[in-house]
KEVOMAR-895876 format. One record per atom (N, C-alpha, C): x, y negated, z; residue number from 1; residue in three letters; atom name. Coordinates in Angstrom, 3 decimals. Atoms other than C-alpha are relative to their C-alpha. Layout:
<recs>
<rec u="X" v="Y" w="Z" n="NUM" res="ALA" atom="CA"/>
...
</recs>
This chain:
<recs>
<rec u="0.829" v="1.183" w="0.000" n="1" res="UNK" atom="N"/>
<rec u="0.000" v="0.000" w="0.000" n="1" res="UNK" atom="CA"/>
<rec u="0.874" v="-1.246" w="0.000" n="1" res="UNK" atom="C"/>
<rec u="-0.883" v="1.664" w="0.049" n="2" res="UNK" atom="N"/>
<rec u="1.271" v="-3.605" w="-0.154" n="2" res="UNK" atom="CA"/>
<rec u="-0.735" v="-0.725" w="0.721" n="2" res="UNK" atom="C"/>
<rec u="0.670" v="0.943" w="-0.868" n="3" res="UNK" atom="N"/>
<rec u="0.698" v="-6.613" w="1.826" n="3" res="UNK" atom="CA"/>
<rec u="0.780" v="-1.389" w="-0.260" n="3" res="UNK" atom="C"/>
<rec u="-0.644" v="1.396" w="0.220" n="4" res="UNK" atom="N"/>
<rec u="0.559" v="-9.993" w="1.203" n="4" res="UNK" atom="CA"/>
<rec u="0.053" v="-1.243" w="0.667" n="4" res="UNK" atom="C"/>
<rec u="-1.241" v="0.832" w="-0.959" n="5" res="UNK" atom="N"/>
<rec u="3.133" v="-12.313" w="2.571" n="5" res="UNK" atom="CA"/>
<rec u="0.114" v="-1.222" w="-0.462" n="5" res="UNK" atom="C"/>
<rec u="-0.247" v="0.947" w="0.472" n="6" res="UNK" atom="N"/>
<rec u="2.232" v="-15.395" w="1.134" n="6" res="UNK" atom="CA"/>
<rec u="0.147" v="-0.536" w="-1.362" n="6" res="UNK" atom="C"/>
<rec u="-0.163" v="0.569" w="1.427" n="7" res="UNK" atom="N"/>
<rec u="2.358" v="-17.520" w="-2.273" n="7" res="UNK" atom="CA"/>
<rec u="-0.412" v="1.351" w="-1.176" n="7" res="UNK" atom="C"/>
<rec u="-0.117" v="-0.671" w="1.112" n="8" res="UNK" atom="N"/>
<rec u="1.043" v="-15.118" w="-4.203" n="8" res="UNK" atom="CA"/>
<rec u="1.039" v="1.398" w="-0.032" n="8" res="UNK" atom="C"/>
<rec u="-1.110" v="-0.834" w="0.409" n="9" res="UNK" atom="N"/>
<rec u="4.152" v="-12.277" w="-3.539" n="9" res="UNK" atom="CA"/>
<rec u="-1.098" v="1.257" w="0.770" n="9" res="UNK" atom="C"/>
<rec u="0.550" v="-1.358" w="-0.835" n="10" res="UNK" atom="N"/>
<rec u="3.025" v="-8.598" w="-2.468" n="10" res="UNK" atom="CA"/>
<rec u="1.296" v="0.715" w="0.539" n="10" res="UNK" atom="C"/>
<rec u="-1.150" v="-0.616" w="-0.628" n="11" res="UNK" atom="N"/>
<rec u="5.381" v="-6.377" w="-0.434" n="11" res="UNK" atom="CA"/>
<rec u="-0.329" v="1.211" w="0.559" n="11" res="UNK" atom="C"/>
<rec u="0.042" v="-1.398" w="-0.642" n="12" res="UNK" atom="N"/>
<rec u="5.433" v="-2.730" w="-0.286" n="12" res="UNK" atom="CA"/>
<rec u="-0.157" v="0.386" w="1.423" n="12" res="UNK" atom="C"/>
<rec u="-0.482" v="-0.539" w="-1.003" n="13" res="UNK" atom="N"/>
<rec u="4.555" v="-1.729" w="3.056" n="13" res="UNK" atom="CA"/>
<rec u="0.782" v="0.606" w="0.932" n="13" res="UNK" atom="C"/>
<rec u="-1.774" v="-0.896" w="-0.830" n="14" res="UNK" atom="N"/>
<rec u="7.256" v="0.972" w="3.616" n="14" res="UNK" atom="CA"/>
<rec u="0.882" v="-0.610" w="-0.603" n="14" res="UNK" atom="C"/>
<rec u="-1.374" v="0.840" w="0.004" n="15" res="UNK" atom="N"/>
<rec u="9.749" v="-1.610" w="2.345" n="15" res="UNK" atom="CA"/>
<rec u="0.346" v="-0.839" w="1.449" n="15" res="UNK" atom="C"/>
<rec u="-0.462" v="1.241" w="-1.212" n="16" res="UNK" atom="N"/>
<rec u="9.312" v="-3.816" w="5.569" n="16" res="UNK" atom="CA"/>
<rec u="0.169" v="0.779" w="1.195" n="16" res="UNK" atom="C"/>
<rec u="-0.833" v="-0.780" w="-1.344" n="17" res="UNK" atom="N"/>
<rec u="11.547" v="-2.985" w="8.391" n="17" res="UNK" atom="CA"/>
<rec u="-0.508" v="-0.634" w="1.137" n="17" res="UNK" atom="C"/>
<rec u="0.391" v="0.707" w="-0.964" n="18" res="UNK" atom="N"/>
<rec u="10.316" v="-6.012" w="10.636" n="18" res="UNK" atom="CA"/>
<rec u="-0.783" v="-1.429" w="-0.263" n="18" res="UNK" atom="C"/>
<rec u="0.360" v="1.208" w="-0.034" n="19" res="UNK" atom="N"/>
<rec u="8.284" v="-8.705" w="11.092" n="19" res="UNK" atom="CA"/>
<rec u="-0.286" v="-0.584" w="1.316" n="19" res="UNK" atom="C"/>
<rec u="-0.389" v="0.462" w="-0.951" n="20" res="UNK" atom="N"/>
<rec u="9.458" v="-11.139" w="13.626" n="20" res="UNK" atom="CA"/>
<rec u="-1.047" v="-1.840" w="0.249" n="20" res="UNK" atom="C"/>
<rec u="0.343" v="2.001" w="-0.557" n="21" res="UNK" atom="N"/>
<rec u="7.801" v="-15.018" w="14.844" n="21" res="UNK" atom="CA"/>
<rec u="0.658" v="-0.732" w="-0.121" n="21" res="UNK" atom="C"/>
<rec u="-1.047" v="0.636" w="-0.023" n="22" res="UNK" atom="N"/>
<rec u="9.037" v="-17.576" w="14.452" n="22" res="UNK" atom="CA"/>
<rec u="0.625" v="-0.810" w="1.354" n="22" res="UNK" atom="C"/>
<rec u="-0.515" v="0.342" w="-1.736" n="23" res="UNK" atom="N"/>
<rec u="9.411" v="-18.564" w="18.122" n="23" res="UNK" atom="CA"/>
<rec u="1.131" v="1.020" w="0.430" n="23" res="UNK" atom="C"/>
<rec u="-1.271" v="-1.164" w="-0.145" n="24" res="UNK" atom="N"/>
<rec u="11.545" v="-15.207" w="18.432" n="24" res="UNK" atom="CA"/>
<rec u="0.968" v="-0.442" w="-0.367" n="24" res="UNK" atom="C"/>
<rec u="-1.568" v="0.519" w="0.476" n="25" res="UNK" atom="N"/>
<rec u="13.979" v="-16.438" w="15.937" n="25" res="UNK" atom="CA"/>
<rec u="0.536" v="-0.742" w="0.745" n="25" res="UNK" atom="C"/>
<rec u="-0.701" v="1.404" w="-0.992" n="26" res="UNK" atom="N"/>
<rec u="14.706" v="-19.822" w="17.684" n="26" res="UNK" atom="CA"/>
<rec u="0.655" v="0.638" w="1.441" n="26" res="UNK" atom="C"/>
<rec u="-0.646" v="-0.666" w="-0.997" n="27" res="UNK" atom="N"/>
<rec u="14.730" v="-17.948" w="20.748" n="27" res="UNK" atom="CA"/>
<rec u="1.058" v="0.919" w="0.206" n="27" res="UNK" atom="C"/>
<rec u="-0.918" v="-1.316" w="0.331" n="28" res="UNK" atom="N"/>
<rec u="17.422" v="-15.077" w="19.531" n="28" res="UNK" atom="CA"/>
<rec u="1.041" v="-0.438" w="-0.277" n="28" res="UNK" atom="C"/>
<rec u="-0.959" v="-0.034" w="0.550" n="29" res="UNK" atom="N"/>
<rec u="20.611" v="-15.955" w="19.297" n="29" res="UNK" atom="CA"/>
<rec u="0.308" v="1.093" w="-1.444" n="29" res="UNK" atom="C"/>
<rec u="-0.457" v="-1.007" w="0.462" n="30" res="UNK" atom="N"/>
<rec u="21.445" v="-12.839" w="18.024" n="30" res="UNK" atom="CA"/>
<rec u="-1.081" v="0.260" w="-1.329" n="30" res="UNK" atom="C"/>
<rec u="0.748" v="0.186" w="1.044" n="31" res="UNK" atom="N"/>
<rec u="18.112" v="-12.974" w="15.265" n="31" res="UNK" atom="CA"/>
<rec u="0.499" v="-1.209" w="-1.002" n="31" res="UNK" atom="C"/>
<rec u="-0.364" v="1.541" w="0.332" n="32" res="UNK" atom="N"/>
<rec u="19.560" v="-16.365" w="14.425" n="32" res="UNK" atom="CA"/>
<rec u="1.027" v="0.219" w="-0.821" n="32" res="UNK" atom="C"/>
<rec u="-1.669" v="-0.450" w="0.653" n="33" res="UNK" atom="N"/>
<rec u="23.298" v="-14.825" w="13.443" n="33" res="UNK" atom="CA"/>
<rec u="-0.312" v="1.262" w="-1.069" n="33" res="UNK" atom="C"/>
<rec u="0.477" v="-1.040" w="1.354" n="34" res="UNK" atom="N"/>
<rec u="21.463" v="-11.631" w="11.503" n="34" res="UNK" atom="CA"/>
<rec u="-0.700" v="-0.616" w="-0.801" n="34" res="UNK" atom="C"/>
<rec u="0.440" v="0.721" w="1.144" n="35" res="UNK" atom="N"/>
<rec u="19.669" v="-13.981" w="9.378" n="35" res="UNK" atom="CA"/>
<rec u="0.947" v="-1.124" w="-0.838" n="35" res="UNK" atom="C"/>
<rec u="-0.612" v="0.438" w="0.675" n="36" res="UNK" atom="N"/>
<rec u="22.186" v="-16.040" w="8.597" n="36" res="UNK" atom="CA"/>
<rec u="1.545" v="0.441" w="-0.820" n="36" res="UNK" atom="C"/>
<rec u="-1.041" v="-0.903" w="0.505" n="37" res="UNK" atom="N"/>
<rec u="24.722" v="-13.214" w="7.654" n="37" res="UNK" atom="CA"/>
<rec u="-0.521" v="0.937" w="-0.943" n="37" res="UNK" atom="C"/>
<rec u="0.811" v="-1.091" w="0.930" n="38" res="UNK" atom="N"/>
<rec u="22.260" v="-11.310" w="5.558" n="38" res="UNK" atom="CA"/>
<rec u="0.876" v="-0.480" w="-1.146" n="38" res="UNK" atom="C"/>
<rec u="-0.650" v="-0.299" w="0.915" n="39" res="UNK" atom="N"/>
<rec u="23.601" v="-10.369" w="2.299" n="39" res="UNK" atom="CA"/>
<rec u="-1.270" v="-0.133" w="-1.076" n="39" res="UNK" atom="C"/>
<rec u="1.451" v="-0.066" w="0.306" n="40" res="UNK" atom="N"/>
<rec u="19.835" v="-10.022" w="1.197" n="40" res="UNK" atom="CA"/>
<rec u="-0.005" v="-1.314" w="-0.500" n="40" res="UNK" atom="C"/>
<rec u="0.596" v="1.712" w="0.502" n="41" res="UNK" atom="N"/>
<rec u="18.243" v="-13.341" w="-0.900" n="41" res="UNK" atom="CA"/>
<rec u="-1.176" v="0.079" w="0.693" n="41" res="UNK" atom="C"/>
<rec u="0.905" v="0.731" w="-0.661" n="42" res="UNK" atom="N"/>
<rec u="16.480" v="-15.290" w="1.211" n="42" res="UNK" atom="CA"/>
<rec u="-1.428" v="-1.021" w="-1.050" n="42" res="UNK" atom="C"/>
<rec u="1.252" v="0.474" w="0.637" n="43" res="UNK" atom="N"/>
<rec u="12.990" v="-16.306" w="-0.082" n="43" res="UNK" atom="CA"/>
<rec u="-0.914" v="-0.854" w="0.745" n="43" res="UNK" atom="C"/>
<rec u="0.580" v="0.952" w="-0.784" n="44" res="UNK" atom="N"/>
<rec u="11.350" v="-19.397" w="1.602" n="44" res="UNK" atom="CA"/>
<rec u="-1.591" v="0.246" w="-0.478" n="44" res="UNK" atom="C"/>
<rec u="0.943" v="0.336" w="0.562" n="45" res="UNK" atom="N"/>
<rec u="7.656" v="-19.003" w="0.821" n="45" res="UNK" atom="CA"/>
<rec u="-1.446" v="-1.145" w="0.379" n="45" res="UNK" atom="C"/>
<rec u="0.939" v="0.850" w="-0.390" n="46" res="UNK" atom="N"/>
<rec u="5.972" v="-21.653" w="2.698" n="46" res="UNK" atom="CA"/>
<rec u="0.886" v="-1.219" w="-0.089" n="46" res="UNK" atom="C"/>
<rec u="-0.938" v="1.512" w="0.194" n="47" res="UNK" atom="N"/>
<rec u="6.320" v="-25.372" w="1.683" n="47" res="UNK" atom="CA"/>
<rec u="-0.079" v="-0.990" w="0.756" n="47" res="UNK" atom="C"/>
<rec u="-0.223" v="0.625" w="-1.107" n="48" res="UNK" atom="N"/>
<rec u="6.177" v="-26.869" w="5.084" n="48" res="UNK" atom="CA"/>
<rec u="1.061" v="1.126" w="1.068" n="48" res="UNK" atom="C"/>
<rec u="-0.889" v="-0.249" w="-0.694" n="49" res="UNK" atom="N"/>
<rec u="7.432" v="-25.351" w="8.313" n="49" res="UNK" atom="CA"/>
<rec u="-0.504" v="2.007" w="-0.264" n="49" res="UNK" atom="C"/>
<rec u="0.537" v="-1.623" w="0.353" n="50" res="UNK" atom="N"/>
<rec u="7.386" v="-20.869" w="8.208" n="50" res="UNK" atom="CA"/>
<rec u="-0.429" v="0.458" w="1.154" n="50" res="UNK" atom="C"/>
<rec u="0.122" v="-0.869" w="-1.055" n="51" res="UNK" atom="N"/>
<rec u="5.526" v="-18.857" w="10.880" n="51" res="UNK" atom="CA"/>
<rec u="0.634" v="1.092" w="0.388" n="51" res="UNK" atom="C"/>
<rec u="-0.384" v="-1.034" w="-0.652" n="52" res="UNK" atom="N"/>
<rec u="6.853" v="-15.801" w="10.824" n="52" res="UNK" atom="CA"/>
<rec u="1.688" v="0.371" w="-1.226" n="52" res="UNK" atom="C"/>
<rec u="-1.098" v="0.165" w="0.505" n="53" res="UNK" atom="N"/>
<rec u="9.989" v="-13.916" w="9.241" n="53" res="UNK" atom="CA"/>
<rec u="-0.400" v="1.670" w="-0.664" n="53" res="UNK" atom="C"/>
<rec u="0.197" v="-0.768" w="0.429" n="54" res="UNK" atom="N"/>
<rec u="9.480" v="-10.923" w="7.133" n="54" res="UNK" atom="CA"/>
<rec u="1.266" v="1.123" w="-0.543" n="54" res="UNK" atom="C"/>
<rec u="-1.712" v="-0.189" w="0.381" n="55" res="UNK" atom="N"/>
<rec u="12.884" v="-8.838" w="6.843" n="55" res="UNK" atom="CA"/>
<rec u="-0.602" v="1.438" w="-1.344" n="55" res="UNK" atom="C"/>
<rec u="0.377" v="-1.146" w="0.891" n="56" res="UNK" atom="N"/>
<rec u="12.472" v="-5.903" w="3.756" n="56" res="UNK" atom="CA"/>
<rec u="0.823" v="0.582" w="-0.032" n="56" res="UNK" atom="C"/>
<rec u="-1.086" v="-0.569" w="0.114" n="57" res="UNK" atom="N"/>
<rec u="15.151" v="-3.924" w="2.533" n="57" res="UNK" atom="CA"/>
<rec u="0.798" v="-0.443" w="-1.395" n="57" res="UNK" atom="C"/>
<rec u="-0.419" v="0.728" w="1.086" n="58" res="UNK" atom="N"/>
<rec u="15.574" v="-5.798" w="-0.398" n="58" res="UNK" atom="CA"/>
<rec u="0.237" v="-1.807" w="0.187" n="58" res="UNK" atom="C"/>
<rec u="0.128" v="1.042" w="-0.448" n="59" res="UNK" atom="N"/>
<rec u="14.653" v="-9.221" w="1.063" n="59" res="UNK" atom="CA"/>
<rec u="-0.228" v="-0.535" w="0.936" n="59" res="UNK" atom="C"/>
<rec u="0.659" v="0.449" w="-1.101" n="60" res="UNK" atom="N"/>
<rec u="13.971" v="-11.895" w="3.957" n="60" res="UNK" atom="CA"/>
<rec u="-0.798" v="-0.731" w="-0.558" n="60" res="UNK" atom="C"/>
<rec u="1.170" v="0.854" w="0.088" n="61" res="UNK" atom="N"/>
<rec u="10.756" v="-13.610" w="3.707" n="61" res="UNK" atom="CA"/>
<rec u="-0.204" v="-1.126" w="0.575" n="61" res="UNK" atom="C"/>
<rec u="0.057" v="0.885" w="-1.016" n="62" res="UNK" atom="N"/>
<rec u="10.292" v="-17.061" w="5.594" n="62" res="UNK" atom="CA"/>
<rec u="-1.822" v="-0.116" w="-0.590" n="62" res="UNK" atom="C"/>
<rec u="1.484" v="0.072" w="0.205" n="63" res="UNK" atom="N"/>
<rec u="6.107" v="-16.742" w="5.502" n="63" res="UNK" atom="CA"/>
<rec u="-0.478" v="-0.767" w="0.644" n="63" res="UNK" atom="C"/>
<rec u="0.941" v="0.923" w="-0.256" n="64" res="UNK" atom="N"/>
<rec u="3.854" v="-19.212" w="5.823" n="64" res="UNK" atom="CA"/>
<rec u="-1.655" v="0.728" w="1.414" n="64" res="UNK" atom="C"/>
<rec u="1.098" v="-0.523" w="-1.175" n="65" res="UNK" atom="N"/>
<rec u="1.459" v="-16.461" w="7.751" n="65" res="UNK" atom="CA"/>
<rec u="0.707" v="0.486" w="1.406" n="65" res="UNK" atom="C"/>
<rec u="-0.146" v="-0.533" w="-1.172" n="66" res="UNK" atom="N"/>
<rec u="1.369" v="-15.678" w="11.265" n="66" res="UNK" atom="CA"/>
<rec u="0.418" v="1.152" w="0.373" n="66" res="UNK" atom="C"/>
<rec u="-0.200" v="-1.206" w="-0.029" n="67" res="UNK" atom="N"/>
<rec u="3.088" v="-12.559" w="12.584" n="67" res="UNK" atom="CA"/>
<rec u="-1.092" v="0.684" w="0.443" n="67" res="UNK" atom="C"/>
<rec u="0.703" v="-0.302" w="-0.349" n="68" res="UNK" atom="N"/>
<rec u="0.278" v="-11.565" w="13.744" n="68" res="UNK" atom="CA"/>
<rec u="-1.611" v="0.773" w="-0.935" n="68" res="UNK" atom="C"/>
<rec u="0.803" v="-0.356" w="1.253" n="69" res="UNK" atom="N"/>
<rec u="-1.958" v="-11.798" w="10.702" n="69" res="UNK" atom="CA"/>
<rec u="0.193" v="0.753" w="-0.737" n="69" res="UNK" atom="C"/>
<rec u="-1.064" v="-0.787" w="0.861" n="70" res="UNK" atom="N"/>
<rec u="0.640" v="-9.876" w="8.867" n="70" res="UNK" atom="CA"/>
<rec u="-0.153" v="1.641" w="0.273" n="70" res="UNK" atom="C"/>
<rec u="0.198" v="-1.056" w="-0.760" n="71" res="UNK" atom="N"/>
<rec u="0.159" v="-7.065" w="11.626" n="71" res="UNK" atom="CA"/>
<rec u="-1.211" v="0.536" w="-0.625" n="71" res="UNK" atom="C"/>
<rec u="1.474" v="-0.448" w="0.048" n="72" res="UNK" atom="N"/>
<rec u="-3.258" v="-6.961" w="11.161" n="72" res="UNK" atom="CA"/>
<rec u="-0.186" v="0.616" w="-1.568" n="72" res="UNK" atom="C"/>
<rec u="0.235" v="-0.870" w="1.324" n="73" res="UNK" atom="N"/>
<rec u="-3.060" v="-6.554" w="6.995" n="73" res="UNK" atom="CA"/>
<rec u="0.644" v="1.043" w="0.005" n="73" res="UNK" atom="C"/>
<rec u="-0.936" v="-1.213" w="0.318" n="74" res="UNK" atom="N"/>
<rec u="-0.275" v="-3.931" w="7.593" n="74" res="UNK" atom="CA"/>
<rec u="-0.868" v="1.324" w="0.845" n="74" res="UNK" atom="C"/>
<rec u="0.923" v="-1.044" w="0.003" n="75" res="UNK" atom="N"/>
<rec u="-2.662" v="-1.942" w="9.805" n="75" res="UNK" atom="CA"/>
<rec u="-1.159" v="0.129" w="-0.628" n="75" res="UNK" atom="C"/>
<rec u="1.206" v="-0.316" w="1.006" n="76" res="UNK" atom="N"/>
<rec u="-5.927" v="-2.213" w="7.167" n="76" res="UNK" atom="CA"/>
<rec u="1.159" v="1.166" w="-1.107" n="76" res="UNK" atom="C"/>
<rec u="-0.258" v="-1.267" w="1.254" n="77" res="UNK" atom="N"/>
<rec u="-3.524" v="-0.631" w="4.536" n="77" res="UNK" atom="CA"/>
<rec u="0.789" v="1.091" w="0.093" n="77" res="UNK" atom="C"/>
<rec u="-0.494" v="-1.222" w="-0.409" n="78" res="UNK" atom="N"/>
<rec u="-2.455" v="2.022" w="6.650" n="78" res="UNK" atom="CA"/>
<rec u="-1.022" v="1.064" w="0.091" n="78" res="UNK" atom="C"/>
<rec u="1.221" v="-0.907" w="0.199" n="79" res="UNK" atom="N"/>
<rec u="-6.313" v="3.103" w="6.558" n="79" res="UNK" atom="CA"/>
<rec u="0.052" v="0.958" w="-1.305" n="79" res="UNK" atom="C"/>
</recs>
């Protein structure tokens, strides 16, 4: 199933390893230093500030939706 993460992109379900808040990040050192050492292309998809952080195995996401909301489509398309 896929789930979508904003602007229009879809994202394989079993591609995504984590989806983090964006209060976590700030708070994480250590989230803070794995995002900015990724090797991965970074994909901004919200054109103000991002809620949450979407990591894949191909990509990081900076999403405009809530981690929370994100949760919620990833358990519908696990039905």
């Amino acid at each position: 199933m896929y789930i979508h993460v904003g602007e229009d992109i879809l994202v394989r379900s079993k591609d995504i390893v984590a989806i983090i808040d964006k209060q976590s990040v700030h708070s994480s050192k250590m989230i803070e230093e794995f995002l900015e050492r990724q090797k991965h292309s970074v994909i901004n998809l919200s054109k103000g500030s991002y809620k949450s952080v979407v990591i894949t195995t191909k990509e990081i996401y900076f999403s405009p939706l809530a981690s929370g909301t994100l949760k919620k489509r990833s358990a519908k398309s696990a039905i």
